[in-house]
N, C-alpha and C positions, 0 to 999 in steps of 0.2 A: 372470845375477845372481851365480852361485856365483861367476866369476871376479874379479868386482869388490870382492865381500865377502874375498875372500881378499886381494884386490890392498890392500885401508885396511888389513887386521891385519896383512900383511906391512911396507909401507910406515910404519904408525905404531911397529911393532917394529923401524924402523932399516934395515931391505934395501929394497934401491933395487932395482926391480921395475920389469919392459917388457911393457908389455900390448899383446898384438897382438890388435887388433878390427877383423872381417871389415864393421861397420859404419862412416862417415862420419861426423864431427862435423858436427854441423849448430846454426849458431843461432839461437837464439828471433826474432833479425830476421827471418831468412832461411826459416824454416818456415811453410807454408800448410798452411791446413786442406782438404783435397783427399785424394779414396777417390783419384782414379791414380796421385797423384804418394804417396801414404803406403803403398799395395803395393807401388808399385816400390821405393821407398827403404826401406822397413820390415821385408820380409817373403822368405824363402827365395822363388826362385821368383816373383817377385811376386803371390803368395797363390797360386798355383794346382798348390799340392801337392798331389797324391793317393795312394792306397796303388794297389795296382795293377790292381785288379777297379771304381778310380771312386767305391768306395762309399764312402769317407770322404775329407772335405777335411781335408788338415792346414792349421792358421793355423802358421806357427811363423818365429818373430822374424828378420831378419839386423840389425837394427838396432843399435848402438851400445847397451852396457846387455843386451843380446840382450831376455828377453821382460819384461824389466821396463820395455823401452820401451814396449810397447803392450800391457801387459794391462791389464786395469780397476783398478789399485788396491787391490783387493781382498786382504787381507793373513791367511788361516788358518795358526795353528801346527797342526804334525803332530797327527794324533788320537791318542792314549793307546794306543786298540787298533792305531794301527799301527807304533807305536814298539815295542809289546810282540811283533808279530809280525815284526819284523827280528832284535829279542834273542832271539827263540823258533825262528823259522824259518831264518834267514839267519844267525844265531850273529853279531850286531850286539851283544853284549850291552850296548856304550856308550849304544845307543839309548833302552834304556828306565830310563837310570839320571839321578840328579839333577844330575849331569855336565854331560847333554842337556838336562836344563831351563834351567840356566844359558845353555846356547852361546844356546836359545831367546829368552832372556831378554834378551839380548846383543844378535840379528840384533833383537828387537822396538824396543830402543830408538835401534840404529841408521835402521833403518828408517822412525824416530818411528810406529809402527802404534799407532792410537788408535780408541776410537768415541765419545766424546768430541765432538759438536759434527757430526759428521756429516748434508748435507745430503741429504732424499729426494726425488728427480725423484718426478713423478706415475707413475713406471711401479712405481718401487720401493714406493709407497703401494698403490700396487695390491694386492703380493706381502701387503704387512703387513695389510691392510684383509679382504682373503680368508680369508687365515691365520685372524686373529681370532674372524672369523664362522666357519668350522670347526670351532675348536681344535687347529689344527694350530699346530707350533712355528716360531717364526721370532723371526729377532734382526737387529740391527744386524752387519751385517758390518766387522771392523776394515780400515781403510784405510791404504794408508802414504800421509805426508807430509797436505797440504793442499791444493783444491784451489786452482787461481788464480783471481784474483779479473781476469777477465778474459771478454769477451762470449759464446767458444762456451763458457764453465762448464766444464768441463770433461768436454763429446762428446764431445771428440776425442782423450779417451788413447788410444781404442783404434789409432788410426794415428798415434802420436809425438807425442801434443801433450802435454806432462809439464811444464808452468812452474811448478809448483804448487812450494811449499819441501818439502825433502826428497822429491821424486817421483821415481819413475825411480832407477836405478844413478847415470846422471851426475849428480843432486842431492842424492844420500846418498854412497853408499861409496865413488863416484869422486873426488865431492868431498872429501870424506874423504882420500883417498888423495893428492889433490892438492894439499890444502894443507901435505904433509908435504914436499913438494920431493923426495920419494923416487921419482917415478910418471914413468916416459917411455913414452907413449903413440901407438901407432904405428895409427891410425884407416885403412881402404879395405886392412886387412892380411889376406890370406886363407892359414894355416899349411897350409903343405903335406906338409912330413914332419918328425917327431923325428929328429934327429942321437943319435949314442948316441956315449960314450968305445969304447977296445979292452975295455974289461971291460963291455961292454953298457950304461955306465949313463946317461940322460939328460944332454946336456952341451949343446945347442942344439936352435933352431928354423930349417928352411927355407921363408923364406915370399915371398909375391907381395905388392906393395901397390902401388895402386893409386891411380891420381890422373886424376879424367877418364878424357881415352883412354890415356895411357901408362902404363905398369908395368914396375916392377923387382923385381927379385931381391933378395932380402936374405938374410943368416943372424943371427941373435939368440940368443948365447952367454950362461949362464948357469951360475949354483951347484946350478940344479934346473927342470925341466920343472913346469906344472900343466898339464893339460889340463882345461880347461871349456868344452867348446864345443856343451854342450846332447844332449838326446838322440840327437837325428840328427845331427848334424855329429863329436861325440866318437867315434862307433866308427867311422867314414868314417878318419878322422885317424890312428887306429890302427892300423886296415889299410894304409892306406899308406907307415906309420914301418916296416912289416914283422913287427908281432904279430900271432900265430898262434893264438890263445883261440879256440877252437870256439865261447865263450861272446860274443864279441865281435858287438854286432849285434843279438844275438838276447835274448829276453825282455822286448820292447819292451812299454808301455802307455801308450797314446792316451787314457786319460778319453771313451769316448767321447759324444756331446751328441746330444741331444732337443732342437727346437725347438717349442713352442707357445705360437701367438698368438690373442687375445681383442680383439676391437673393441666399444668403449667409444661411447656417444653424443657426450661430450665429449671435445674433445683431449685427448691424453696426452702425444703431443710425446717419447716415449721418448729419441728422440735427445737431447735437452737436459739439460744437469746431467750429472752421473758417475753410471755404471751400475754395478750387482752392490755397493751398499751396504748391499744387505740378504740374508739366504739363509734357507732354510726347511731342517730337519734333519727332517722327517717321515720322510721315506722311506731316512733316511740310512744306517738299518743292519737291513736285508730278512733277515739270515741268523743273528744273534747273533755275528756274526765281523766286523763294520762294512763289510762289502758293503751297496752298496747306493747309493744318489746325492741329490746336492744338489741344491735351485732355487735357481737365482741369475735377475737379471734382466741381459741384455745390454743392448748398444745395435746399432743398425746404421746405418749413413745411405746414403741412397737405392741406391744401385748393388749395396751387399750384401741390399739389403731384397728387392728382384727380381730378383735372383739366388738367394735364399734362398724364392722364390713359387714353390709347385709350378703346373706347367703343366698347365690345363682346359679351355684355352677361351680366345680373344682378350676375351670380354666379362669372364669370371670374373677373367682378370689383371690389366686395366683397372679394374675393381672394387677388387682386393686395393689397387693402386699409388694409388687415388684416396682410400683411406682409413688411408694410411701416416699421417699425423697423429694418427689414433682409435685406431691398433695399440695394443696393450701386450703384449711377447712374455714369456715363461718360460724358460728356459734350465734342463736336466735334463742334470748330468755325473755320470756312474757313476762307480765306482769301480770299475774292470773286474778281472778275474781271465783274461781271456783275453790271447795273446801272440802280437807278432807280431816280425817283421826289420828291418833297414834296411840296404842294404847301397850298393854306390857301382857304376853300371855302367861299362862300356870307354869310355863317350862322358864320363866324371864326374860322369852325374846320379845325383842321389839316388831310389834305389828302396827301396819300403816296399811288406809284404806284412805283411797284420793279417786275423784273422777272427773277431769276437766271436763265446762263450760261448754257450748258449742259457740260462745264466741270469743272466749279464750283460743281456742279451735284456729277461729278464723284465725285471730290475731298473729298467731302462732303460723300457718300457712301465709299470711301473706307478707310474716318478714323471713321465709325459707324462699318466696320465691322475690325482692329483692336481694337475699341475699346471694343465690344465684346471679343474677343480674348485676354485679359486683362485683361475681367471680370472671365471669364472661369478656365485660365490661376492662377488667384489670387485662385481659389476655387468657383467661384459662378458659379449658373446654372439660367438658364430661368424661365420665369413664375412668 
């Protein structure tokens, strides 16, 4: 998303701008709603990234737009306490100045983020209905764009289904960006090394792109390099242009996720309508320093639903899978403090070494078990 938001301010400021994206354009004719085909076209890896111990699955984007093609919508500005801990800690001081609230101001309305008219699936009524009867906090979550007015509702952002106006990088900033006639877009482009002048300074890109089975070589000459190629793929790209930062790679953070689910008598149908329109902030600052983690409610459809069913037993899994319609899950993302790598092996895959905190840990357990409490709370029971 960074790359795209940068690609409309450059492009509407007059510089004609070549965005190389490791994803494919693809159009709304041509797109099915399908878990195979939206991991393999979507996702690093076709979803089956992990760190190196297994213990965590990364989701994370190759898609055109990168994670703005398939996150839920879900649109939070930085928290106050963490803008003041970049100006504090990291000598950010632009961070926690009025500056920053502007740029904020700026990505909101590009983005159109609204809550405003915001529609709740029965999973997200759940989160609210809970909440209520506790007195626990919870709010409409601001969403970018709208969703489409179209039969999956909008299930299926999470694997690239983004029609909705203003959705996604390619319905806001790319758009944006393309309507200025400045934007030459080179889709199936994967950047292989920074070219530098004789005085070191960025002067091009060597990269592969891709079409089907064939690919060529290209180089894409410039006034100035950006790189935004996401957490994992940006220090990958830098190690291989030949920078040498001890710091490159390292201080990585994964947000990492709680799942807990509640079965309800009556359908819930989570999969339908757009997920994470609502979040709860109970638990969201465990330490007085805003450690501490969100509920949000996800979506999943069937193949990540049993893949995501811990294994008991052939009856117990049968069980879980035959009341995937009654589900209502909770989704619990920390805001971690522990740190981990990513580095590129000899083969070119991406390797990642992460070890949460033991008080990430807690953080992490103690909004799984109100998130329980919520489920309960709403009407649901275990099992």
């Amino acid at each position: 998303p960074g790359g795209a938001v940068l690609a409309a301010e450059l492009t509407e400021a007059g510089f004609r701008v070549a965005l190389l994206e490791v994803g494919q354009w693809q159009s709304s004719e041509t797109q099915t709603c399908s878990e195979r085909e939206g991991f393999c076209e979507a996702y690093q890896t076709n979803g089956n990234l992990f760190t190196e111990h297994k213990d965590l699955t990364i989701l994370a984007a190759s898609a055109l737009g990168g994670g703005s093609a398939v996150n839920w919508s879900c649109c939070l500005p930085p928290p106050q306490q963490v803008r003041e801990e970049w100006a504090r800690d990291f000598g950010i001081e632009w961070a926690a100045s009025e500056e920053m609230q502007q740029s904020v101001e700026q990505v909101r309305q590009r983005l159109a983020m609204h809550t405003e008219g915001v529609k709740l699936n029965a999973a997200n009524q759940v989160l609210i209905r809970g909440c209520e009867r506790l007195g626990y906090q919870s709010e409409v979550a601001a969403q970018q764009g709208w969703e489409p007015e179209s039969p999956d509702n909008g299930g299926w952002c999470s694997l690239g289904w983004k029609h909705g106006s203003r959705q996604g990088m390619h319905g806001s900033a790319l758009a944006d960006a393309a309507r200025t006639g400045n934007l030459v877009l080179l889709d199936g482009c994967r950047a292989d090394e920074i070219l530098r002048d004789p005085l070191g300074r960025a002067c091009a890109v060597r990269a592969t792109v891709s079409s089907g089975p064939s690919t060529r070589q290209v180089i894409v000459r410039g006034r100035g390099v950006v790189v935004a190629g996401g957490t994992l793929q940006t220090p990958q790209l830098l190690r291989r242009s030949g920078l040498k930062n001890k710091h490159i790679g390292r201080h990585l953070h994964l947000h990492p996720a709680m799942l807990v689910w509640g079965r309800f008598d009556e359908e819930i149908r989570h999969f339908e309508g757009a997920p994470m329109t609502t979040v709860s902030r109970v638990v969201e600052d465990q330490d007085g320093r805003g450690y501490g983690a969100k509920i949000f409610v996800p979506n999943f459809h069937p193949v990540t639903f049993s893949a995501l069913t811990p294994w008991q037993g052939a009856k117990e899994f049968m069980e879980s899978l035959t009341g995937y319609a009654h589900a209502a899950p909770l989704l619990s993302l920390v805001r971690d403090q522990g740190e981990g790598k990513v580095w590129e092996d000899a083969a070119g895959n991406t390797r990642i070494a992460y070890t949460m905190t033991s008080q990430d840990k807690k953080h992490l357990m103690s909004a799984g078990e109100h998130a329980a409490r919520i489920l309960v709370a709403a009407g649901g029971r275990g099992g």
